[in-house]
C-alpha positions in Angstrom: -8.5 1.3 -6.1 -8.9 3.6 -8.9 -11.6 2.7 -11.1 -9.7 4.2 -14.2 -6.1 4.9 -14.6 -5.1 6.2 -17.4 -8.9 7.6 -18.6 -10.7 10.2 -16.6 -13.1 8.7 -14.9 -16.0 11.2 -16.7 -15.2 10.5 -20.0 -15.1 6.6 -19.1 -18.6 6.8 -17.5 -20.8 8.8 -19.9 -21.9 5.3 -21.2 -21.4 1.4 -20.7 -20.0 0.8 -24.1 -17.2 3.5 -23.4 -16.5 2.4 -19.9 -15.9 -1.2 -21.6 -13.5 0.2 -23.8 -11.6 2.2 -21.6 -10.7 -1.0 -19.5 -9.8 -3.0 -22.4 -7.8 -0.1 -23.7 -6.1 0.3 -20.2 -5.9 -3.4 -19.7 -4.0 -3.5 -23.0 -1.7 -1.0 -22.1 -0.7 -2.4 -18.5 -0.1 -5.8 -20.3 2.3 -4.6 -23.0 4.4 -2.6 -20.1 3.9 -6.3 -17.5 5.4 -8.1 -20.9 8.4 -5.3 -21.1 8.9 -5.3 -17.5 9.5 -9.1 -17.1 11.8 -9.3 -20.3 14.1 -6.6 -18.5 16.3 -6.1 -16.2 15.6 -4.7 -12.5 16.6 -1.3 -12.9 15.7 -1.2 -16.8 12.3 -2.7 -15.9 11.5 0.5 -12.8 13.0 2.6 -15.1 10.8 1.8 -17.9 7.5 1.5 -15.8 8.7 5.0 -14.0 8.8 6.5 -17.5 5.2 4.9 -18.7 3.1 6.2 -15.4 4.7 9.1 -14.9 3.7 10.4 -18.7 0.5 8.9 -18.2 0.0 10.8 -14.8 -0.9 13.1 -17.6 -4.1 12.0 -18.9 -5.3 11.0 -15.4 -8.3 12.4 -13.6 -6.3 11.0 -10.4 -3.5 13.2 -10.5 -6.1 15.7 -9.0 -6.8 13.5 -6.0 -2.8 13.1 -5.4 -2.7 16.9 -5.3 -5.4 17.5 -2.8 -4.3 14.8 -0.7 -1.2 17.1 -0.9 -2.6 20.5 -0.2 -4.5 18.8 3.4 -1.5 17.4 4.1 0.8 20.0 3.2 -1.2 23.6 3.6 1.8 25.2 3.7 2.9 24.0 0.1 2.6 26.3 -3.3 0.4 24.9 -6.0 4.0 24.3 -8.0 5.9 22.0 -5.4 1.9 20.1 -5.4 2.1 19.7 -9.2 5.6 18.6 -9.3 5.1 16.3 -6.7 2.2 14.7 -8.1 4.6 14.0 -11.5 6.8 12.1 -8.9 4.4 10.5 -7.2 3.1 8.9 -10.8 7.0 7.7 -11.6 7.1 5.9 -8.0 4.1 4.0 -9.1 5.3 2.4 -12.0 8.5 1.5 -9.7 5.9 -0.5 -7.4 4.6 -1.9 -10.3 8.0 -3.0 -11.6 8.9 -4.2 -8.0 5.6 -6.3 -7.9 6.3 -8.0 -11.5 10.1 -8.4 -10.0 9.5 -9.8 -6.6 10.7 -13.2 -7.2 13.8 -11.8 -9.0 14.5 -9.1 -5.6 13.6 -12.1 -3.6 16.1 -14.6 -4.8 18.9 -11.8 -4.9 18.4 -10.5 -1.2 21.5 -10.7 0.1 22.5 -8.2 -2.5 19.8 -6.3 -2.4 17.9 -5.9 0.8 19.0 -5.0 4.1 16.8 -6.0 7.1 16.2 -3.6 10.0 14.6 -5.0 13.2 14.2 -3.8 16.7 15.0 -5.3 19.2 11.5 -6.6 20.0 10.5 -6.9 17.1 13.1 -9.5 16.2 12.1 -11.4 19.4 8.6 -11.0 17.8 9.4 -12.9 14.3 11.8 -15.3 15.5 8.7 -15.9 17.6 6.5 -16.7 14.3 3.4 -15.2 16.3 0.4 -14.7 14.7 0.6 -11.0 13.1 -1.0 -7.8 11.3 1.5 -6.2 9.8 0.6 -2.6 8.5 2.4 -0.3 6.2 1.6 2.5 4.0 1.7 3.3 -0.4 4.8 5.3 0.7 8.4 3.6 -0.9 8.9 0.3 -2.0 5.7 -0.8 -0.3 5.4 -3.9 -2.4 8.8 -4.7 -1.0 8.1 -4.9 2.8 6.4 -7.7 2.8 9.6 -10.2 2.3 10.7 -9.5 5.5 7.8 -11.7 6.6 9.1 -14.9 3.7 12.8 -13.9 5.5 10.8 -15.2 9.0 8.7 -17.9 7.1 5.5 -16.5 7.7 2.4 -17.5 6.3 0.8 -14.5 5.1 -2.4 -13.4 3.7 -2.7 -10.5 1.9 -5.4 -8.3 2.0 -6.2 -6.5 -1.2 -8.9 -4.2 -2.7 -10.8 -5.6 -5.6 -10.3 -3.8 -8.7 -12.8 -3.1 -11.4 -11.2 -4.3 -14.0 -10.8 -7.6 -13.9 -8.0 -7.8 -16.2 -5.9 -5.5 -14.4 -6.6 -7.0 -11.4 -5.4 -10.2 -12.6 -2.2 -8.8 -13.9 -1.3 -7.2 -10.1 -2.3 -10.5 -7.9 -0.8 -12.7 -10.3 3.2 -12.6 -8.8 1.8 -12.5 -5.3 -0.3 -15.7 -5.7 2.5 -17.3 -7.9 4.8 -15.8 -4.9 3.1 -18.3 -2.6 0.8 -15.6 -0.5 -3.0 -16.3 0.4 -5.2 -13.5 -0.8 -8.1 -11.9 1.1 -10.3 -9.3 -0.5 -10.7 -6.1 2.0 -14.9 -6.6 0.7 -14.9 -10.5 2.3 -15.7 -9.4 5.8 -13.6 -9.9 9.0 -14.1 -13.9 8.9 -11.4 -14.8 6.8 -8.9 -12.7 8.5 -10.0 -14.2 12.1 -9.5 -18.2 10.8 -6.0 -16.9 9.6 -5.0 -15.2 12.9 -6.6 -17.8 15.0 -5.2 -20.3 13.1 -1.5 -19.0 13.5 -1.0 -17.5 10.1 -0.7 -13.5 9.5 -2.1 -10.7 7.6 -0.7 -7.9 5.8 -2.3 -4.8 4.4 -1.6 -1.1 3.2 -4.2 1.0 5.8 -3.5 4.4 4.3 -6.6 5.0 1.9 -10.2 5.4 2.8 -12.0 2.5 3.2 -15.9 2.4 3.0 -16.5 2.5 7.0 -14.6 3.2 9.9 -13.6 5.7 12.5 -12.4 9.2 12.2 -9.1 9.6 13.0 -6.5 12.1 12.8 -4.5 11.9 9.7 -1.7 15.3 9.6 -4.2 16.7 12.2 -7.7 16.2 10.4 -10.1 13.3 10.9 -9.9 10.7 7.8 -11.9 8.0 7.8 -10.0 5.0 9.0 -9.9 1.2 9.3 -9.4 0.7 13.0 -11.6 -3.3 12.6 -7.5 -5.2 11.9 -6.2 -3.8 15.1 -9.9 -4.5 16.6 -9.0 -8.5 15.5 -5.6 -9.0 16.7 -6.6 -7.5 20.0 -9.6 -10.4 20.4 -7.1 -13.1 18.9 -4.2 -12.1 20.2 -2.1 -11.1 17.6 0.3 -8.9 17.7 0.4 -5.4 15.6 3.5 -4.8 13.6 4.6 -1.7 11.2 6.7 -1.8 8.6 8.2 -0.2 6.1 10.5 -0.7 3.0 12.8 2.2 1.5 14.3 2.4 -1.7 17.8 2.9 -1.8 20.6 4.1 -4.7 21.7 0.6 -7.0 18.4 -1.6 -6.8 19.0 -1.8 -3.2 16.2 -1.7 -0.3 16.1 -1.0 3.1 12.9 -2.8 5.4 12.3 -1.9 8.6 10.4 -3.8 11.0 9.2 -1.7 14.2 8.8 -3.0 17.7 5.1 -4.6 18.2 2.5 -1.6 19.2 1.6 -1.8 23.0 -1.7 -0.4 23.6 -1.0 2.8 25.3 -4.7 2.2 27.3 -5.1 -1.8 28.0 -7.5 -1.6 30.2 -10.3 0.4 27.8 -13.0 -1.4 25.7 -11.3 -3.4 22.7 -12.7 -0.7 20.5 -11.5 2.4 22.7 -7.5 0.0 22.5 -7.9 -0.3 18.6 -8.8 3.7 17.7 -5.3 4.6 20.3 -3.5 2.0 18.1 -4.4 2.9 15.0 -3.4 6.0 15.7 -0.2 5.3 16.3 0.2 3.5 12.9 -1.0 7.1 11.6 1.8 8.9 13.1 4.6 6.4 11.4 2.8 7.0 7.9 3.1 11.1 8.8 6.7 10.4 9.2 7.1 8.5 6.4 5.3 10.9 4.2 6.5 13.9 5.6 9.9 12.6 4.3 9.5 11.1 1.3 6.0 13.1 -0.2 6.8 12.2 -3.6 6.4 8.2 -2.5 3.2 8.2 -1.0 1.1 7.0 -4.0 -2.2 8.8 -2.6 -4.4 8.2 -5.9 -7.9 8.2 -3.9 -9.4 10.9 -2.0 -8.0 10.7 1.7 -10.2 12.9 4.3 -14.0 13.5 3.9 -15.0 16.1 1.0 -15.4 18.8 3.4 -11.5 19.2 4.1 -11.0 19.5 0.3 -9.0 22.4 -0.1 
């Protein structure tokens, strides 16, 4: 996760006492828009957290990583449609923000609101209340797709990267602890994720951003370093590997689509050989995903290795 948001990261890091103030200034700010959020409406509250990140895209050293992210992914694109985009990308933010501080609400008004997409095997698969890893990408209402595991009465655990600050972090697991979901950090190793999947429960995660190891996969045709160890687990547990995907549609509405459990296309290969040709068949969803909604996919951290930097 980013480290600042809404300070560039130099500035912030020139010395301790600045960095300190930087998070309590930014920690300020993100409460006073959490407050407004939960005293508004739906659509007043995404419009409102819209407004606030997409200014504040302004001030932010990560608007550079969202446009080079762009430019690997999009050669073909002028520097223009990048910079515009990058604006959008900001404003679909602070909807996930709102969505995340208005779960509860979206939750209790589904049947007006969301409109579940399954098939065919997958809905087999969560009638079935297998153990899971589901997988989905910063790309729509991502915050979203998880209910379509409460529709199925999962248990779900969460896997989340630790931010650093501690107040902010706070302020974003907050609704999904008080929403009833375990929590994992991504830093705690692969033991806690094994008990849950050997124990019958499921995991869910966003496996779009670089993690700290990995394999090198394609991503839009150029190796990005990518977690391949989830798919690794649910092959030795025997969980299955589900995508989703949650799109935002026109009145408050969203759309979550569950795709058919992966298959490994080579079953007979090494566990680790099985979990790279998974993996990168989660990749080509997200291409599709981001291909058609660029503006969604909130790419705030550098993506492929420094080398691609264009």
């Amino acid at each position: 996760m980013p480290e600042f948001y809404l300070i560039p990261k130099r500035l912030a890091r020139k010395a301790p006492a600045l960095a300190t103030i930087a998070q309590w200034s930014e920690a300020l700010v993100f409460r006073l828009i959490f407050w407004a959020m939960r005293k508004l409406s739906l659509a007043h509250a995404v419009q409102l957290s819209a407004f606030s990140f997409g200014w504040g895209s302004r001030y932010s050293d990560k608007a550079d990583k969202a446009r080079t992210n762009l430019a690997i992914a999009f050669p073909d694109s002028s520097p223009e449609w990048r910079d515009q985009t990058t604006k959008q990308i900001f404003r679909h933010l602070g909807c996930s923000a709102a969505e995340l501080i208005k779960l509860e609400q979206i939750w209790q008004e589904r049947e007006q609101r969301i409109e579940f997409v399954l098939e065919p095997e997958a809905r087999r698969h969560m009638e079935s209340k297998r153990a899971t890893v589901f997988m989905t990408a910063h790309v729509g209402a991502w915050q979203v797709a998880s209910l379509v595991t409460r529709q199925f009465d999962f248990t779900i655990n969460a896997i989340y990267a630790e931010e650093s600050n501690p107040i902010i972090q706070e302020l974003l697991l907050g609704p999904r602890r008080s929403f009833g979901e375990k929590l994992i950090s991504a830093d705690a190793g692969p033991r806690p994720i094994i008990r849950a999947l050997n124990s019958g429960e499921s995991i869910i995660m966003a496996m779009d951003t670089r993690p700290d190891t990995g394999k090198l996969i394609p991503f839009f045709g150029i190796d990005a370093l990518t977690n391949t160890s989830a798919v690794g687990l649910a092959l030795r547990t025997g969980a299955a590997v589900v995508v989703s995907r949650a799109e935002r549609l026109p009145g408050g509405r969203y759309r979550v689509t569950v795709y058919d459990p992966l298959i490994s296309p080579i079953p007979d290969a090494p566990v680790k050989e099985q979990a790279v040709a998974m993996t990168e068949i989660v990749h080509h969803h997200f291409e599709d995903w981001i291909r058609g909604y660029p503006q969604e996919w909130v790419c705030l951290k550098r993506r492929w290795p420094k080398e691609h930097k264009l």
